[in-house]
Every structure is written in structure tokens, then in C-alpha cells.
N, C-alpha and C positions, 0 to 999 in steps of 0.2 A: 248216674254219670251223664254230662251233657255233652252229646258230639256233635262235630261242627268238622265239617269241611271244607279245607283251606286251603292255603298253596304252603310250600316250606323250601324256603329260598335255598339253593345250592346255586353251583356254576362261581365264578372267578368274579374279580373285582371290575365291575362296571361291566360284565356279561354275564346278565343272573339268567338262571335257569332253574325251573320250580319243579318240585313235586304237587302232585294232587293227594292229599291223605285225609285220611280219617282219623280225627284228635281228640281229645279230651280239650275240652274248651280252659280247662285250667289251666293246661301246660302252655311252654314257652313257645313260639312260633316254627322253630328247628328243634322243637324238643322230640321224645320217643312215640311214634304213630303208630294205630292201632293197628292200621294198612292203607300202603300204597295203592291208590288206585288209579296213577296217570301222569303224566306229565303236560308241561307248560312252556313253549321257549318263544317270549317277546320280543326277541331280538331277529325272528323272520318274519319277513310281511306275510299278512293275511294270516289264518287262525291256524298256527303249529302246533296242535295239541294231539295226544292222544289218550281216551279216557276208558276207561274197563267198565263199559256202561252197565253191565249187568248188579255187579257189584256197588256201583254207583246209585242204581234204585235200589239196590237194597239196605244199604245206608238212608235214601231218604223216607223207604218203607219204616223203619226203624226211629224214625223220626231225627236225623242227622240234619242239623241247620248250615246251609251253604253259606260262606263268604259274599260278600258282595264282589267280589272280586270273580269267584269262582260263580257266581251265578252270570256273571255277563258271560262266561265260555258254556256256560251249557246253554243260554242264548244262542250263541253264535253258530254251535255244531248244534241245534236241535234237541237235545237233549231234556228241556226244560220244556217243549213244545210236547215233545214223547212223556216227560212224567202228568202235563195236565190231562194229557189224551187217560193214561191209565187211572189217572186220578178220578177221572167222570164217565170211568167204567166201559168205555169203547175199547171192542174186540179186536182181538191181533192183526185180522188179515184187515181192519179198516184201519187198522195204526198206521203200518207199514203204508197204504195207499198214500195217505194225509199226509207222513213223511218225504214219501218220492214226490207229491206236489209242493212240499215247503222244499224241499231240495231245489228244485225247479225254477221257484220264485226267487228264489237266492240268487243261481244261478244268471238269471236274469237281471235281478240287481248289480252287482257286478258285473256284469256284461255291461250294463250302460252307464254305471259310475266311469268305467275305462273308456269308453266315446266320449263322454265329456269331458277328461281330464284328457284326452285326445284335442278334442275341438281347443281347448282351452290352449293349449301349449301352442300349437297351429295357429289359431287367432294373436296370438302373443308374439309367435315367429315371424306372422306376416305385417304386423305392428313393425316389429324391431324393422324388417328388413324395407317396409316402406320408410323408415325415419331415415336408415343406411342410404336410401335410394336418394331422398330427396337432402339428403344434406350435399352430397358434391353438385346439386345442381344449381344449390342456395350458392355453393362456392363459384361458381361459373358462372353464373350471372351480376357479380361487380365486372367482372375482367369483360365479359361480351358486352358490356356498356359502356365498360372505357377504349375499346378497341375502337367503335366507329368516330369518338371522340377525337383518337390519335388520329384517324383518316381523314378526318375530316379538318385537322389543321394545317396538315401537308398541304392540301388542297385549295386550303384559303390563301397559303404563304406566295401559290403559284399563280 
């Protein structure tokens, strides 16, 4: 029997909400799962999952082939970083280490995706509000040209 772990769509119309399971690759996508191991909800920003990691290598010790889908969230939480680590035979207390430094660099990634999509909004604000700024002055300068114009007729008339 060939298992593969997938996601299996539940949640409401146009607000889906997945399970993480382990499948017999023959079955239907919401068919009967050998076990839940997690859930999935796309519909909050940044990675809303939670996965039964134990269980989860023990399906891919068992040789369980991950979705392509489901392999981009064990990317994202690490989980995919932790099976190469055991995979090439490095001991716990170095796992854990190499974890808290990928956590870290995450971290950090994100921290500076948010300044720039910072600076960006700001440069964009201060754009709009100098175009704001310099349009009534575009409008105020026919009128302060026609004004000396008007004074300057009176003056001749005299």
C-alpha cells in the first residue's frame, strides 16, 4: 500500500480548511484516512498550521510521500529542514541547535520583508501626497497670473 500525505479539504464554501492525513494514494482526496496528523487554514496570513511532527516522521520513516502542497508547509515550519537533519544521521541535542538558528533566520526574514513593504507603502504615501500638494498650486498659478494682469489694466485706464 502506497501512502502519501496530503491535505483533505473540509471548512465551508469559499473558506476551505484542510486536514493534514495520511492516505492510501488510491483513495479519493476526502476519502477515509489512515490518521490525522494536523491541520491547515489558508485563509490566515503567514503559516496557520499545526502538525503532530512526531507522527509525521514516522510516516515519512515508513516511506509516506508528501504532497507537493504539504511539502511547501513542512518548508515553511521547518519540519522538512528537521527530516534532512535525521536523515544524514546528526544527533538530537545538534538538531535542536540548527533548529533554533533556522528559526532565527526566519525570523529575521520577516522582520525585514515588513520594513520594506513599510518603506514601500511610505514612499507611495509620500508620492500621493506630493502630487495632493502640488496640484492646488498648479491650480493657483493661472489665477496669480491673471490677477497682476487685472491690475495692471485699471492702471493703464488711469
Amino acid at each position: 500500500m502506497a501512502v502519501k500525505i496530503r491535505l483533505k479539504r473540509m471548512g465551508r464554501k469559499k473558506r476551505p480548511f484542510y486536514r493534514l492525513v495520511a492516505i492510501d494514494s488510491r483513495k479519493r482526496r476526502d476519502g477515509l484516512e489512515i490518521e490525522r496528523l494536523g491541520w491547515y487554514n489558508p485563509v490566515h496570513d503567514g503559516v496557520s498550521c499545526e502538525l503532530k511532527e512526531e507522527r509525521v516522521l514516522y510516516w515519512l520513516k515508513q516511506g509516506a510521500m508528501p504532497s507537493d502542497t504539504v511539502s511547501g508547509l513542512f518548508k515553511r515550519t521547518g519540519l522538512s529542514y528537521k527530516w534532512d537533519l535525521i536523515q544524514k544521521g546528526t544527533k538530537e541535542d545538534k538538531i535542536e541547535k540548527l533548529l533554533a538558528e533556522w528559526s532565527d533566520r526566519q525570523k529575521a526574514k520577516e522582520a525585514s520583508k515588513l520594513e520594506k513593504k513599510k518603506i514601500k507603502k511610505s514612499s507611495t504615501s509620500v508620492e500621493s501626497e506630493a502630487e495632493v500638494e502640488a496640484a492646488p498650486e498648479a491650480e493657483v498659478a493661472p489665477e496669480a497670473e491673471a490677477a497682476p494682469e487685472a491690475e495692471a489694466a485699471p492702471e493703464a485706464e488711469a
